[in-house]
N, C-alpha and C positions, 0 to 999 in steps of 0.2 A: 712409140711410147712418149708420152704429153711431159713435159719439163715437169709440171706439177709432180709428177708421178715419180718423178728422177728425182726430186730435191728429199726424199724422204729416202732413200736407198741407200742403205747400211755400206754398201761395196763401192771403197774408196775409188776405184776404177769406172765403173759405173758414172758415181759423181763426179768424176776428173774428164771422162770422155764424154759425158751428156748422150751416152748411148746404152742400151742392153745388150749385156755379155755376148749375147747370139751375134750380135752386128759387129763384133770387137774383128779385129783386120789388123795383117802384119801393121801396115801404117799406122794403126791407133797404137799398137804395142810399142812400135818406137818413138812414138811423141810421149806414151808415160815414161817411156828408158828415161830419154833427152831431158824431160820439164822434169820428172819428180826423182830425177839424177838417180837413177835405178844405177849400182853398183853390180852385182850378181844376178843372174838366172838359174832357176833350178827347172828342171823337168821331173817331173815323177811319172809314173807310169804305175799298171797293175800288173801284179808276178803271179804266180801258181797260187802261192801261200793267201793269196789275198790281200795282200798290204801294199801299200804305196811306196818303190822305190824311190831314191831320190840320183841326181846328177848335176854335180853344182860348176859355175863357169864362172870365172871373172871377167866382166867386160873392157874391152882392150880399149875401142873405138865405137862408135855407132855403124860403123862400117862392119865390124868383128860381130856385134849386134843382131845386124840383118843375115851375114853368114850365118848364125846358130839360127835364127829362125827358119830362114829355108832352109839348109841344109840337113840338119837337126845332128844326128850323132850316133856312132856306133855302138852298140853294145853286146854281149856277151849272153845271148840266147838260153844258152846251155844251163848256166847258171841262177835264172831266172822261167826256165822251164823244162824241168829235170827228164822227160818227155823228149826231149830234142838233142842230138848224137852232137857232143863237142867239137866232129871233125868238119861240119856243116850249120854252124848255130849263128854264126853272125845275123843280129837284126839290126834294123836303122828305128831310130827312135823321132816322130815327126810330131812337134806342138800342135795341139789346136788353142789359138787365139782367144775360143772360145771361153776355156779355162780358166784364161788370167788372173792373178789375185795377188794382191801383196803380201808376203810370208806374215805373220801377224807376231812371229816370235825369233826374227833376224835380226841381231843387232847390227849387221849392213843392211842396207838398204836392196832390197834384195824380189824378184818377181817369179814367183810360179807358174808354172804351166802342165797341163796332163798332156799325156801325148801317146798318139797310135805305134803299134808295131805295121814296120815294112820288112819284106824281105830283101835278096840282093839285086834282086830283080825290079825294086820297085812295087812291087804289087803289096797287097794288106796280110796280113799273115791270117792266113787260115783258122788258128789255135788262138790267136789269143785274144784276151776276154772283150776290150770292149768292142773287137770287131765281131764277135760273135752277136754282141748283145746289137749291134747295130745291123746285122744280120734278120738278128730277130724281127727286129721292131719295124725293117721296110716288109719283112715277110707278113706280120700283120697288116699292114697299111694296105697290103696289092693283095690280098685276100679278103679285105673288107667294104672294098672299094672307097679306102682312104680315109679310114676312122684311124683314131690315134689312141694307144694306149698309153696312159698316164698313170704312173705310181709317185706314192709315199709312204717313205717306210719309216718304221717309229725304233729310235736306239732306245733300248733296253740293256743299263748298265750296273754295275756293283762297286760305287767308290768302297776300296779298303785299306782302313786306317788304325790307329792305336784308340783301343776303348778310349770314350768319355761318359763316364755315369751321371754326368747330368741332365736332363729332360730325355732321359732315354725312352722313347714309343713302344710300347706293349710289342710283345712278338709278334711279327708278322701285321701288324696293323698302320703302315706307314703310310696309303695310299694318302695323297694331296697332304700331306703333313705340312706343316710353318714351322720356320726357324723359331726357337732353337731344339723343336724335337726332329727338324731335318738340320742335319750338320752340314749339308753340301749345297745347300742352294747359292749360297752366291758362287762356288765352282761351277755348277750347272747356269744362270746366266750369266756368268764370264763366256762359259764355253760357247752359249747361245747365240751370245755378242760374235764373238769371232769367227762360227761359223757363217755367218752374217752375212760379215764385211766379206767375207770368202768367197760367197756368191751365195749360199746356203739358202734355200725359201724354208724359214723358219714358221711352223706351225705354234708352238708352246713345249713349255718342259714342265714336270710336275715330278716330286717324288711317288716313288713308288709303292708295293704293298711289302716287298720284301726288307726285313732289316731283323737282323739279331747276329750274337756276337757270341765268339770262341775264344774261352779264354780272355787275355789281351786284348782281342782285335773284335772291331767291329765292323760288318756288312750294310751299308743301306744303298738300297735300290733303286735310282732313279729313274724317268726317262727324258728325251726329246724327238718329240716328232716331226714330222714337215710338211709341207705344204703338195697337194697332186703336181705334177707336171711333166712336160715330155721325159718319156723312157729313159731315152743315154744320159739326159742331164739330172735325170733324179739318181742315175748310180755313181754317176762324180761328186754329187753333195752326199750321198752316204759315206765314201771313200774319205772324203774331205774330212767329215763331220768326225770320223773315226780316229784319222790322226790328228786333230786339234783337240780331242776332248785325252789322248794319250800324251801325248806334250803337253798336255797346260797341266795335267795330272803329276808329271813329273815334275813339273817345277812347283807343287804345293805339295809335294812330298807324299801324295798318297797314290795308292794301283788303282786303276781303273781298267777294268774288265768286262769284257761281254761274252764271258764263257757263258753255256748253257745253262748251267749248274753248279754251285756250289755246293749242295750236301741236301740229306734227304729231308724232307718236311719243311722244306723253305720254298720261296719263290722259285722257279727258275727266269731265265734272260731270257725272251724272244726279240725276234727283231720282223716285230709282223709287218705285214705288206699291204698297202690298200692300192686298191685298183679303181681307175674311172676312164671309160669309154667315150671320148666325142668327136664328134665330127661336126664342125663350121661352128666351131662354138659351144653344141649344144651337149648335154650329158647326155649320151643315148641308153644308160642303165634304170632311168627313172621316165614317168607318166605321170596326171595327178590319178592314173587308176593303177599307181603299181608298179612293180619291177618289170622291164622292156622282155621281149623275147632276147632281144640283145644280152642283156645280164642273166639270162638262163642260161643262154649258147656258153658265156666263157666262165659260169659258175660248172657248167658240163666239164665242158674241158678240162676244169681244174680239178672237177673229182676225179675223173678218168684216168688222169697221171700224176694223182695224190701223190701212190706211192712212189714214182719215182722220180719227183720233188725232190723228195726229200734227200736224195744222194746233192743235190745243189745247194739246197737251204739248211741241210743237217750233215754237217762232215766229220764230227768225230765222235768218239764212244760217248763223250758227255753228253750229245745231244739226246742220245735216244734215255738218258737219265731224266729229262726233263719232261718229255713226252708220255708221262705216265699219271693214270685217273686224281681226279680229286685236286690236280692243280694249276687250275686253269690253261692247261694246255693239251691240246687235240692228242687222240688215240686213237678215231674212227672217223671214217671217211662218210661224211656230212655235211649241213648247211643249213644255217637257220637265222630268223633277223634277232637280233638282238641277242644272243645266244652265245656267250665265253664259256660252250660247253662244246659247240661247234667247232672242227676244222675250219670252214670257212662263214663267214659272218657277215652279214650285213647292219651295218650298224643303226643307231638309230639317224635317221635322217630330218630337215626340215621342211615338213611336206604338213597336208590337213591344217590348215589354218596356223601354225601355229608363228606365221609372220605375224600375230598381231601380241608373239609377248612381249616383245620389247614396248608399246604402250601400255600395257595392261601394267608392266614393272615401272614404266613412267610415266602418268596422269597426264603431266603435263606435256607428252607428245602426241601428233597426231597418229591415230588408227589407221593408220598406211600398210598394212600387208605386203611384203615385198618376196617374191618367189625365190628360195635360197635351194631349189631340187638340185642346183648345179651340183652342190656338195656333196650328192650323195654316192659312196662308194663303197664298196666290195671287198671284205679285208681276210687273207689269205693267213693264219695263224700258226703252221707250221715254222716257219723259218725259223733262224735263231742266228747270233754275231759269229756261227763258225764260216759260215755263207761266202763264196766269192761274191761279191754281190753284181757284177754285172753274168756271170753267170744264171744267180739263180733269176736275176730278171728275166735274162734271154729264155730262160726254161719256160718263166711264169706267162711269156709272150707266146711262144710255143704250144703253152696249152690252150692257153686262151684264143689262139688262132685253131687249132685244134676242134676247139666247141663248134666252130661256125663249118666244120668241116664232117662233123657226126651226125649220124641213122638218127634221127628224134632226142636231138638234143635237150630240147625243152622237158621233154618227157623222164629223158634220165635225170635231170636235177629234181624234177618235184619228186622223184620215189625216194630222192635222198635227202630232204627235206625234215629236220624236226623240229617240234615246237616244245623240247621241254628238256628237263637237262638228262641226258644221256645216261649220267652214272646214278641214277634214282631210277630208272625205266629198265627193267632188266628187257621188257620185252620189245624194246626200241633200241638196245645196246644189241641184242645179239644177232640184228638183221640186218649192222653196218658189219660192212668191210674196213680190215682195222690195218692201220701205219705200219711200218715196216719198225723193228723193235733195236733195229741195230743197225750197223755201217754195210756189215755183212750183207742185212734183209736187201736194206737199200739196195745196194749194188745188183742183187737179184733180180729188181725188180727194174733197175733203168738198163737190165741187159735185155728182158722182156720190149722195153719200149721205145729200146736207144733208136729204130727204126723211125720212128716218130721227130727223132730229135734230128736226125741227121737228115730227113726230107728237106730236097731243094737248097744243100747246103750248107744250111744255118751252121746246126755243130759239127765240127767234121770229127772222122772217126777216131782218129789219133787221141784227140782229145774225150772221146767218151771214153776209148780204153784207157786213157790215162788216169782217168774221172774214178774208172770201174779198180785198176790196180792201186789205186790210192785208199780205200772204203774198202779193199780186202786184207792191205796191208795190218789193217787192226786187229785182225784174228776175233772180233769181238761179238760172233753169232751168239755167245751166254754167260757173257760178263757182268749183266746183270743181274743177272741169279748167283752167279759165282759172288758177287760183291754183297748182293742182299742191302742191308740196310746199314751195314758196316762204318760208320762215320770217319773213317780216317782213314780208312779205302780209299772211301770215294772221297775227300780230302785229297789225297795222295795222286788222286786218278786227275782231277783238277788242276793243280800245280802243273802238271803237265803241260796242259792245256788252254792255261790262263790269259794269253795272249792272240789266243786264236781267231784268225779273221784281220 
């Protein structure tokens, strides 16, 4: 990476080292300890629940320093994966370098780090998440002959706060809104900012379509999304982005949420997924004649193990509240371009001339046409913020390796192809195979395919049973019938739920 390229790079580390996070090394770590007189280290890591533990250290000496970096630290398995028998739980907890970030809300002076689970043996832990998902993503690589899968995923959230009936936005009509009928924007780029410096590859944030208010309190729905990039590092800037936009939320006094659902006839929160395929550069999803045989294979794959996605990307009863007609969120297993009626979507891309609008918007540039197909990706609409998210990547890697491994792959995506919205078409709705309607279905449906998941290693099985006892523990095969349209039910049912992921 060219200095020019470094001098604009939000992540104080970054700047301080004159290197990219990928090249960050015990020795860079300890020269920001030393120069930018780092006090504390924390480690975080990811748990069952999905959230980012923490483990905090004072540092003694630069000496005590490099101890915690090699060594890393014990901890209490059991605890952190309810799955694993307390008499045998001990894990070692080891930084990756990679990670590094300066805590953005330490009043010490203070350096983060993620870090992998080890056993006591030294080896990676079989179960937990982000070895799985690194599991994953070399299993794509060596079955593709070393194409790379690249995601970004877009947060979908619900600041909630004490009504203000000033410039209050018509219901439900918030999408791209301006301050002051968006209340959260300078919270959302605050949050943006910070994820930033974090290491975060920041796309844009933009309010969202959802906002109306109960009582007292008011709902509006933002988002932020990100930028494509390698696999495992696109699920540490979700992790990241998760707890900086919950912390900074607590200290301006308002919840922020990425449950599914808040109540019926509103928005609900997705946490959709884009996906881009390339190899030496290039995106191998797009042609100027088209979506690649490439982009059929892992839109294949991804119908194929639709349904049992969703036990990854949809883990509690509220999800499958969202998942229903008429709200912009999938119910049937499909695919189509441009299509927010679709499961899976291909968005609009920058292809067929249309490098030449940025002259056309300014006269006075030259008519340069510059090829942007790079951009164009494949976006996976199921998910939502209950998601372990290096799981449900590891899944989305899974099927998408998958695609390239099925009878006439090409051929099963075009049968599942529409061009029109689903819930208007009775006779194009009732020839798709539809989502799993609960935690229950789900689970049904990744017992069906856990065969799939546990090939060559990736998931091991402890952790699909675990996956599978968790999604049953909800008892909720017809809770949504039972709740119906009830508004303080499913209020009730939420509260539960609020912090999920």
């Amino acid at each position: 990476m060219q200095q020019k390229e470094l001098k604009l790079n939000p992540n104080r580390l970054v700047a301080f080292l004159q290197k990219p996070m990928c090249e960050f090394t015990k020795k860079d770590i300890l020269k920001v300890i030393e120069e930018m007189e780092i006090e504390m280290i924390k480690f975080r890591y990811m748990a069952n629940d999905g959230r980012l533990k923490t483990l905090n250290f004072v540092i003694n000496s630069l000496e005590h320093a490099d101890e915690i970096l090699t060594s890393g630290e014990r901890v209490d398995g059991s605890s952190l994966f309810p799955f694993l028998e307390a008499g045998s739980s001990d894990l070692y907890v080891i930084p990756r370098f990679r990670t590094a970030f300066i805590d953005p809300f330490a009043e010490i002076p203070t350096l983060d780090l993620l870090c992998n689970f080890y056993t006591k043996d030294g080896e990676p832990f079989e179960m937990a998440p982000e070895y799985t998902l690194a599991k994953a993503g070399n299993a794509f690589r060596k079955a593709t002959g070393g194409m790379e899968f690249e995601v970004m995923g877009e947060l979908e959230y619900y600041a909630i706060a004490p009504k203000d009936e000033q410039y209050m936005p018509a219901d439900q009509r918030g999408y791209h809104a301006s301050m002051p009928f968006c209340k959260f924007e300078e919270f959302r780029t605050q949050a943006m900012k910070l994820i930033a410096e974090c290491g975060g590859l920041i796309k844009y944030g933009h309010s969202e379509v959802g906002n109306f208010a109960v009582g007292d309190t008011m709902y509006e729905q933002n988002e932020i999304e990100f930028l494509p990039t390698r696999l495992e590092d696109a699920a540490d800037q979700l992790v990241i982005a998760k707890w900086i936009m919950r912390e900074l939320g607590y200290q301006y006094g308002i919840t922020i949420t990425f449950a599914p659902k808040i109540t019926v006839g509103k928005a609900g929160s997705g946490m959709h997924i884009h996906t881009r395929v390339s190899k030496d550069g290039k995106n191998m999803y797009i042609t100027p004649d088209g979506l690649t045989e490439t982009a059929h294979k892992v839109i294949a794959g991804i119908l194929r193990l639709a349904g049992s996605l969703t036990a990854f990307g949809d883990t509690n009863p509220t999800s499958y509240f969202r998942l229903v007609p008429h709200q912009e969120a999938p119910t049937n297993i499909c695919w189509g371009d441009r299509n927010r009626s679709a499961m899976v979507r291909v968005p609009l891309g920058w292809t067929a001339g249309s490098g030449n609008m940025m002259a056309h918007c300014n006269p006075l540039e030259k008519n340069d046409a510059v090829d942007f197909s790079y951009k164009q990706t494949i976006e996976l609409r199921t998910p939502d913020g209950s998601a372990n998210v290096y799981l449900l990547l590891a899944g989305m890697a899974v099927a998408a390796r998958y695609g390239f491994k099925m009878e006439n792959a090409v051929q099963y995506a075009k049968d599942r192809y529409v061009s029109v919205n689903i819930f208007e078409h009775e006779d194009v709705l009732s020839r798709l195979d539809v989502l799993p309607d609960s935690c229950a279905a789900s689970a049904d449906v990744l017992e069906r395919d856990r065969a799939i998941y546990e090939e060559d290693g990736i998931f091991a099985p402890q952790l699909i049973d675990a996956m599978l006892q968790s999604l049953r523990s909800f008892n909720d095969r017809t809770l949504r019938a039972q709740i119906g349209n009830d508004q303080q039910k499913i209020l009730d049912l939420v509260e539960t739920f609020i912090h999920c992921g």
